[in-house]
N, C-alpha and C positions, 0 to 999 in steps of 0.2 A: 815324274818327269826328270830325266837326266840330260846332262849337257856339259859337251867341253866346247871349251874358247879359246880361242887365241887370236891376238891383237896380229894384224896385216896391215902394211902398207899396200897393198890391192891383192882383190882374191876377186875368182869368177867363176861361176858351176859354168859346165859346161855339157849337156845333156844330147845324146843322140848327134855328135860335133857339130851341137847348135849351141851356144851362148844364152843361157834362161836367164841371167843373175850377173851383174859386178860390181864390185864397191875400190874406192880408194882407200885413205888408212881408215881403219878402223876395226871392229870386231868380226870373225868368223865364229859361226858358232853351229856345234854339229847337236841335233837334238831329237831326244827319243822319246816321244809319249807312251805314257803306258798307259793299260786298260783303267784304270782306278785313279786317273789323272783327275780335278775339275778345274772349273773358269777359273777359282782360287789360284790352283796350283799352274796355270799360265802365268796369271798375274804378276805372282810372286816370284817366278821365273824372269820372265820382262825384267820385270824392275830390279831385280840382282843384277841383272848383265849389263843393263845400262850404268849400273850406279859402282859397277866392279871399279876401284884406282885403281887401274893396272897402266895408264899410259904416264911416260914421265910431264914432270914440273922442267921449268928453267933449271931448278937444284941437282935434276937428273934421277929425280927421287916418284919412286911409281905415286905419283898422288892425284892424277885426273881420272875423271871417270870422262868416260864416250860423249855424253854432254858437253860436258868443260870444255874438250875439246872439238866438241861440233864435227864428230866424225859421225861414222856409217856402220851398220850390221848390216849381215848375210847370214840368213837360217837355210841350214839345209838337215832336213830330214834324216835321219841317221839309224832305223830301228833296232842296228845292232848293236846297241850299248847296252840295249837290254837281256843280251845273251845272257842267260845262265849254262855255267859251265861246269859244277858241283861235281852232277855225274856223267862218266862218259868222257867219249871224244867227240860227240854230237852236240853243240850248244842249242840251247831250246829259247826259244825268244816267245813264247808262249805270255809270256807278261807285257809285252809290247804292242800297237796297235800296228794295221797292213801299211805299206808304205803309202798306200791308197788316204787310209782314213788319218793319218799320220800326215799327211801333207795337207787336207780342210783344217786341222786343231791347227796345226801350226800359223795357217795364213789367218787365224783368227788372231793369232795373237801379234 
């Protein structure tokens, strides 16, 4: 399972210019399951992201997690992080699940 994040004061998917998703501050998070993922390796994802200090203190100092500060995540599906690019000009994403089955794992978690 791979995953990038980054902290938002509001983010919103917006699908087919329909609105599916939005959040105020809080986490964005772009996420690729791969075939050899399990429940494990959600879990252990989840709880990284929530528990990431990336939002600051009063100090100004990155020291809350998403918690602390009783913010929001937004997962959206991402399968191409798991491009491999080694050979070629053609990236193979062959290690990743369809955006299909990649969108059930994810709303599992």
């Amino acid at each position: 399972m791979l995953s990038i994040i980054q902290r938002v004061n509001c983010a919103k998917v917006v699908v087919d210019n329909q609105k599916v998703a939005d959040i105020n501050k809080g986490i964005l998070a772009l996420v690729c399951v791969e075939k050899e993922d399990t429940q494990q390796n959600f879990e252990k994802m989840a709880d990284k992201i929530i528990k990431y200090r990336i939002f600051e203190d009063d100090a100004g100092k990155m020291n809350l997690s998403l918690v602390d500060i009783d913010a929001e995540i937004i997962l959206v599906p991402q399968f191409t992080l798991a491009a491999d690019t080694k050979k070629g000009n053609r990236p193979s994403f062959s290690s990743g699940w369809s955006p299909r089955n990649s969108k059930r794992k994810i709303q599992r978690v």
